[in-house]
C-alpha positions as CSV (number, residue, x, y, z in Angstrom):
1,X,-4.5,3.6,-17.1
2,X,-1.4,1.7,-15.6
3,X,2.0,1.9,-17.6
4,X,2.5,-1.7,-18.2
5,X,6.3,-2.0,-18.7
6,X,6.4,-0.4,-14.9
7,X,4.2,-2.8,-13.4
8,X,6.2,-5.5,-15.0
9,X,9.4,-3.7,-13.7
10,X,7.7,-3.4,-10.3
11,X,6.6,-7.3,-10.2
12,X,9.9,-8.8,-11.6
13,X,11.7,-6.4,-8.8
14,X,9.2,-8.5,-6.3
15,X,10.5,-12.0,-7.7
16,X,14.0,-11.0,-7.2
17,X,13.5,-9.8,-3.4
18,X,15.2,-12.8,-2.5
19,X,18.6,-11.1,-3.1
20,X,17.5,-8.1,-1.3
21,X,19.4,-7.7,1.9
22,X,17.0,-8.6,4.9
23,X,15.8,-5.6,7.4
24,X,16.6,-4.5,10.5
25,X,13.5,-5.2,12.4
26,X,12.6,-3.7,15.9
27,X,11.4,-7.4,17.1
28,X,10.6,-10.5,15.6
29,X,6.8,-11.0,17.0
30,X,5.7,-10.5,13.7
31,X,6.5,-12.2,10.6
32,X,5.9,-9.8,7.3
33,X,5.6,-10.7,3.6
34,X,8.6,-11.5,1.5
35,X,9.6,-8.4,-1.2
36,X,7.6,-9.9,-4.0
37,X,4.2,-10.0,-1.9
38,X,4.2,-5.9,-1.9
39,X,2.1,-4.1,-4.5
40,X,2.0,-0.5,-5.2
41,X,-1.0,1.6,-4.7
42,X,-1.3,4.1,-7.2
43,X,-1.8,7.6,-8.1
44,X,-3.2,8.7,-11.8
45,X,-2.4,5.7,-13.0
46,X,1.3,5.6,-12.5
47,X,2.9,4.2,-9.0
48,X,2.3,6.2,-5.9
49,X,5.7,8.5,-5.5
50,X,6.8,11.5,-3.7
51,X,10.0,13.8,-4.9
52,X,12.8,13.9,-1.9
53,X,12.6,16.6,-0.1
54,X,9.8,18.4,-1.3
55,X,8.4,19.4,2.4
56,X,10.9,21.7,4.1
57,X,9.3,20.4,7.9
58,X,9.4,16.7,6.8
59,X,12.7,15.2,6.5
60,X,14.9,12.7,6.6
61,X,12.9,9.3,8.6
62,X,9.8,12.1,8.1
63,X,10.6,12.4,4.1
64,X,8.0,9.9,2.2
65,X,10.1,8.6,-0.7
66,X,9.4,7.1,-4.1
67,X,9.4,7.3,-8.2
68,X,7.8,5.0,-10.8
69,X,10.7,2.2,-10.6
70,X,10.9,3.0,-6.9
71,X,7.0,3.0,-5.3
72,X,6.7,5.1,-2.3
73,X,3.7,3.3,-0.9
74,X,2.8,-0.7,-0.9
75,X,0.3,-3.4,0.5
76,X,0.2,-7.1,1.0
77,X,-1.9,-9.4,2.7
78,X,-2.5,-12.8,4.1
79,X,-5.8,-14.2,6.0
80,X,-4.9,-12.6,8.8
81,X,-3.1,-9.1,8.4
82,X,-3.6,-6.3,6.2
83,X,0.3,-5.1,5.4
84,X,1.0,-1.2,5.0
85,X,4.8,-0.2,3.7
86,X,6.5,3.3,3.6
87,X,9.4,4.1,1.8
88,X,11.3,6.8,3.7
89,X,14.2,8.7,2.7
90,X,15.9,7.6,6.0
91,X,15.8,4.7,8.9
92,X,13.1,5.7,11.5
93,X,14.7,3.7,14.2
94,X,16.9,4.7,16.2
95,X,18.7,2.1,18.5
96,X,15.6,-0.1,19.2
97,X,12.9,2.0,18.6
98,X,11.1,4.2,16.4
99,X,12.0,8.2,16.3
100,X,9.4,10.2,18.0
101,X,7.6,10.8,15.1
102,X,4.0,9.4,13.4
103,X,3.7,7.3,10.0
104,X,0.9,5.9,8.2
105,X,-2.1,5.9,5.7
106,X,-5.9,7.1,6.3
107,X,-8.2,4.7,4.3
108,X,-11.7,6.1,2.1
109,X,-14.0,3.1,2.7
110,X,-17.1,5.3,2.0
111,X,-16.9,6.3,-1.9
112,X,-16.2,9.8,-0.3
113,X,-12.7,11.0,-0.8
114,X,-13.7,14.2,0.7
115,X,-13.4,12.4,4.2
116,X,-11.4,9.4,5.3
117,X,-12.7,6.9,8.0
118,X,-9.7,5.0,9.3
119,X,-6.2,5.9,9.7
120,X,-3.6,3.2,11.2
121,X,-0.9,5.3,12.8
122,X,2.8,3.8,13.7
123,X,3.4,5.9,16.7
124,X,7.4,6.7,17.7
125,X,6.5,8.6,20.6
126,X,3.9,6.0,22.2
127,X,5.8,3.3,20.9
128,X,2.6,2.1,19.6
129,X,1.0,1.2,16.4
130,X,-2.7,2.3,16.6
131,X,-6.2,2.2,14.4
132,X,-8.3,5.0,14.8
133,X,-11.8,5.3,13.3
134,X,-12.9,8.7,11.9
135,X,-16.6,9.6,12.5
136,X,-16.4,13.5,13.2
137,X,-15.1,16.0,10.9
138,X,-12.9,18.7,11.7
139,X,-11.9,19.8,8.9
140,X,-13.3,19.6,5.4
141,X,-11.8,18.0,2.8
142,X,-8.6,17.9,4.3
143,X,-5.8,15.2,5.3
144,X,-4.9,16.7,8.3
145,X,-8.4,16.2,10.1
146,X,-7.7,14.5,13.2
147,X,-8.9,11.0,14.0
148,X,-11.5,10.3,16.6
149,X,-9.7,9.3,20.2
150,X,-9.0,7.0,21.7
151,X,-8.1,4.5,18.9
152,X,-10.2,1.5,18.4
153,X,-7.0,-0.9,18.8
154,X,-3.6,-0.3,20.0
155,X,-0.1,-2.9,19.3
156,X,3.0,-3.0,20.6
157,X,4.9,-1.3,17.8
158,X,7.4,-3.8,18.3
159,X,4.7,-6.7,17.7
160,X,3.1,-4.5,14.5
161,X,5.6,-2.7,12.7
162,X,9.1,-3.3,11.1
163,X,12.3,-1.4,9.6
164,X,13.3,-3.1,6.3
165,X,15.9,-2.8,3.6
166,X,15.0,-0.9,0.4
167,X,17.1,-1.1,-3.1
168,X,17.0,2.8,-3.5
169,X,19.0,5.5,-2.2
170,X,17.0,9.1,-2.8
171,X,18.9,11.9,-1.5
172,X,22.3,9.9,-2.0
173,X,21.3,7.6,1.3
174,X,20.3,4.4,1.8
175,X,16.4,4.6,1.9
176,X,14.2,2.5,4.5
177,X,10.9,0.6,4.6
178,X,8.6,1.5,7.4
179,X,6.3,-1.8,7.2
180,X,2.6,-2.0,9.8
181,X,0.6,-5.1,10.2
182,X,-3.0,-4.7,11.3
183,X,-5.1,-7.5,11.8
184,X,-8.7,-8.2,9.5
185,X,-10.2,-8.7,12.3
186,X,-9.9,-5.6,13.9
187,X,-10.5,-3.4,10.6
188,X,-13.6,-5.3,9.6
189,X,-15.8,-3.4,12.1
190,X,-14.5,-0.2,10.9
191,X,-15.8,-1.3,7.3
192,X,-12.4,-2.9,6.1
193,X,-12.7,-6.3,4.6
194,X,-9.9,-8.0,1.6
195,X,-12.8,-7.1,-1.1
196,X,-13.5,-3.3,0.3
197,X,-13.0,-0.7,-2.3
198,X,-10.4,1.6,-1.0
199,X,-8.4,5.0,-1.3
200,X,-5.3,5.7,0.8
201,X,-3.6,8.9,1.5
202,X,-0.1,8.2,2.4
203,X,2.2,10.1,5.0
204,X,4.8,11.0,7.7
205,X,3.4,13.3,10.7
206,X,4.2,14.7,14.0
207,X,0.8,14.1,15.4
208,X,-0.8,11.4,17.2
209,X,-3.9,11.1,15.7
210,X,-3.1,12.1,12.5
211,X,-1.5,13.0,9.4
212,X,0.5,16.3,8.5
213,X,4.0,15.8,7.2
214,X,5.0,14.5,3.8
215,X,2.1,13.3,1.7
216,X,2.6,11.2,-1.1
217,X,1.1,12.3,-4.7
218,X,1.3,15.3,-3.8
219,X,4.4,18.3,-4.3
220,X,5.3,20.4,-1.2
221,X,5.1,23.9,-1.8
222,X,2.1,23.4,-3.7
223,X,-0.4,25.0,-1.4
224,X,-2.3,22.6,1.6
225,X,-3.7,19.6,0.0
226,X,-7.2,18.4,-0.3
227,X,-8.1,14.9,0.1
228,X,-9.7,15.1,-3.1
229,X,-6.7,16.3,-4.8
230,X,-3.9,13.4,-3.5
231,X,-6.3,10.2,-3.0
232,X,-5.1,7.1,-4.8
233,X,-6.9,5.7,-7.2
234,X,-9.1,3.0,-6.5
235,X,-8.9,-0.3,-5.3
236,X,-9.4,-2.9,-3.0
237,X,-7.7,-3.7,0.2
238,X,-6.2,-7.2,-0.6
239,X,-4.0,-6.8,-3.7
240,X,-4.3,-10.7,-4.5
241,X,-8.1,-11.6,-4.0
242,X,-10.1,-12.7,-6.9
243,X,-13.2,-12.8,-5.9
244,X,-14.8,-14.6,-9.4
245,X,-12.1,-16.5,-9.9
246,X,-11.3,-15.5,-13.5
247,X,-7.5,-15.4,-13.0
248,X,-7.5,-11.7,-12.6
249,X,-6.9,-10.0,-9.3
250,X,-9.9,-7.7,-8.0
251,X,-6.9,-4.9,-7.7
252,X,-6.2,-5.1,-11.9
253,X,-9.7,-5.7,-12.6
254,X,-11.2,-2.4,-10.6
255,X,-7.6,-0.8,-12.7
256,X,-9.0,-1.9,-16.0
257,X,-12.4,-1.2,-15.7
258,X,-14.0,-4.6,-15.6
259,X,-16.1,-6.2,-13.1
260,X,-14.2,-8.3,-10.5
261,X,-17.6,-9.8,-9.5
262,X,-18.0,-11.4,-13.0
263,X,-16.2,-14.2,-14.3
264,X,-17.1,-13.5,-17.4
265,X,-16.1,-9.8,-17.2
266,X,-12.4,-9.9,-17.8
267,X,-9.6,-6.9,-18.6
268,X,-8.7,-6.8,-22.2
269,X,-4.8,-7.2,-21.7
270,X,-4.9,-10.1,-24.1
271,X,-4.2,-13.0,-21.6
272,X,-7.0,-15.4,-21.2
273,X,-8.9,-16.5,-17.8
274,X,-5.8,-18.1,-15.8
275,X,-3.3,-17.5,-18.0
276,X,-0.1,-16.4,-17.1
277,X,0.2,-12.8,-17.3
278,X,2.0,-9.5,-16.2
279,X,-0.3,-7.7,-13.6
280,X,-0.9,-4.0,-15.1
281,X,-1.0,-5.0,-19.0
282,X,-0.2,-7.3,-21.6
283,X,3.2,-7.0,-21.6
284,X,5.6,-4.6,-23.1
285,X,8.9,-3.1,-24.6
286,X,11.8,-0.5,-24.8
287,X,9.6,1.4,-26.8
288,X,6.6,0.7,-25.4
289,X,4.9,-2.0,-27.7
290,X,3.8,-5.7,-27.1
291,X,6.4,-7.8,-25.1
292,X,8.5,-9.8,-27.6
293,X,7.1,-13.8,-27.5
294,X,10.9,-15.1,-26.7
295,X,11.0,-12.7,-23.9
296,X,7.8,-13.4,-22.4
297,X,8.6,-16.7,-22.6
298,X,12.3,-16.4,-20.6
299,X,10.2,-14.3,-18.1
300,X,7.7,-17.7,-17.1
301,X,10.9,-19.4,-17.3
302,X,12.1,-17.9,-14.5
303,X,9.5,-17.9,-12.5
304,X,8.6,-21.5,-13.1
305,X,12.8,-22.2,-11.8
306,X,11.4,-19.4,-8.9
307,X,9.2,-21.3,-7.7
308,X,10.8,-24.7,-7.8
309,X,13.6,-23.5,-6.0
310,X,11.2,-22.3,-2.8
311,X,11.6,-18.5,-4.1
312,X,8.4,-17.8,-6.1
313,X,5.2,-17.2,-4.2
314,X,3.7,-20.0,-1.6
315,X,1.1,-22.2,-3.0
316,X,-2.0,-23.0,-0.9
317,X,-3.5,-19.7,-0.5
318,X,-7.3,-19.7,0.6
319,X,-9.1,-17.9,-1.7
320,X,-11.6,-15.2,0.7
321,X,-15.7,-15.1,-0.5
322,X,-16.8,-13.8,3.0
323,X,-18.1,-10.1,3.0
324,X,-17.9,-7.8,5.6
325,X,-20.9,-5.4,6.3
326,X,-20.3,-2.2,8.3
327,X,-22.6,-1.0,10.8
328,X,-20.9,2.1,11.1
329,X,-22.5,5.2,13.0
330,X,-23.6,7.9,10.8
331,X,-20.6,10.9,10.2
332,X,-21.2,13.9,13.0
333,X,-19.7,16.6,12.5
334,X,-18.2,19.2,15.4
335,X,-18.4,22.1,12.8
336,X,-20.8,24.9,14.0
């Protein structure tokens, strides 16, 4: 189950991204969310996060980054792009482009997470961000199976990808975003659509069409991971859809065990259908009890002053109902 006094911690931290210094980005083709449109995936029910360091051949740009107030891996999305951030331990650009390493996260779109069946890839050697599809195992069970090639779509990596500011210094250095845009409409015939239930593995690499560097969830030293062992938990690719309109995201619903298909089927965080509300929980303290009422109230404040100001979120969003079917190929395998 989520902590709720870190979600909070993690959403307030999004409403004062304004302050944030803005990052260094390799071109401006692409316009990426503000701070407080990123959400954290997660890992047993706490933020996804990654200790410094922790793989001896991945570091520096290549060290995946991140604790509970700090999340190492994020998403946003609009109607057009799905939005994929890495925190990384140090700035993967060098002059105007990316180092000649990889970056990115595979996606379990199947149920399965033995196997993972896309993987978007920021390439520093190509200068390209790409989207693979995988359809043929390798190896089992294992985040390091390569991708089938050629990718299904390339970008410029100067049209798809960004370096940003971060708040957090791991290591004693400033840290860095690594953000990647894809577009819907490519990922929706690789079975990708805002209400697809996901799992993402998270990572640096040195490979083109794949991932084998820093993982996050997962300690180096440990032994190889599995795919099984390090997937996220659950949850679907938009962060902000609400497919049944109740007020509750399909993200916290699928979190809290109710049904994001039913309006009537809500979490039991003690907030009423479209009520204001904390996403993770209902609320919380120092010691870990119900959010004091003055408090809560301060906190809505805010927000309301937020939004009035042109700093809180942009009204007008279009809520998505479509659903996208996959006609995917059955999995081969090239084992013998």
């Amino acid at each position: 189950m989520r902590t709720p006094c870190l979600v909070a911690l993690v959403s307030a931290a999004g409403v004062l991204g304004a302050a944030w210094a803005p990052g260094e980005r390799l071109a401006a083709a692409q316009s990426f969310p503000p701070e407080r449109s990123w959400h954290p995936f997660y890992c047993g029910g706490d933020v996804m996060t990654d200790a410094t360091g922790d793989e001896p051949d991945a570091v520096d740009e290549r060290d995946v980054v991140g604790d509970v107030r700090d999340p190492a891996g994020l998403r946003a999305a609009d109607d057009v792009f799905l939005y994929l951030r890495l925190r990384l331990d140090r700035d993967p650009v060098t002059g105007a482009a990316l180092t000649p390493f990889t970056w990115g996260m595979e996606f379990d779109v199947d149920l399965d997470p033995t196997t993972y069946e896309v993987l978007v890839l920021a390439d520093g050697v190509a200068g390209e961000v790409n989207l693979f599809e995988n359809t043929v195992i390798d190896i089992d069970d294992d985040p390091t199976d390569p991708a089938d090639e050629p990718p299904v779509a390339t970008y410029a990596v100067e049209d798809a990808s960004q370096s940003s500011a971060t708040d957090s210094d791991f290591g004693g250095d400033d840290d860095r975003f690594l953000d990647i845009a894809v577009p819907w409409d490519d990922l929706a015939p690789l079975g990708i659509a805002p209400e697809t239930s996901i799992a993402v593995w998270a990572a640096s690499s040195s490979s083109q069409n794949s991932l084998d560097g820093d993982f996050a969830c997962e300690g180096g030293g440990s032994g190889a991971p599995s795919l099984d062992g390090i997937a996220s938990d659950r949850t679907v690719a938009d962060p902000d859809l609400d497919s049944d309109g109740d007020g509750f995201s399909d993200a916290d619903e699928i979190a809290e065990g109710s049904d994001p298909a039913d309006p009537d089927d809500v979490p039991d965080d003690g907030a009423g259908p479209g009520e204001p509300r904390l996403e993770g929980g209902g609320g919380c303290s120092a010691g870990g009890g119900a959010a004091d009422g003055s408090a809560a109230l301060a906190l809505l404040a805010f927000l309301a002053l937020a939004l009035a100001t042109g700093r809180g979120r942009a009204a007008g969003r279009r809520p998505r109902c479509s659903r996208t079917t996959s006609s995917r190929p059955p999995r081969r395998s090239r084992r013998s």
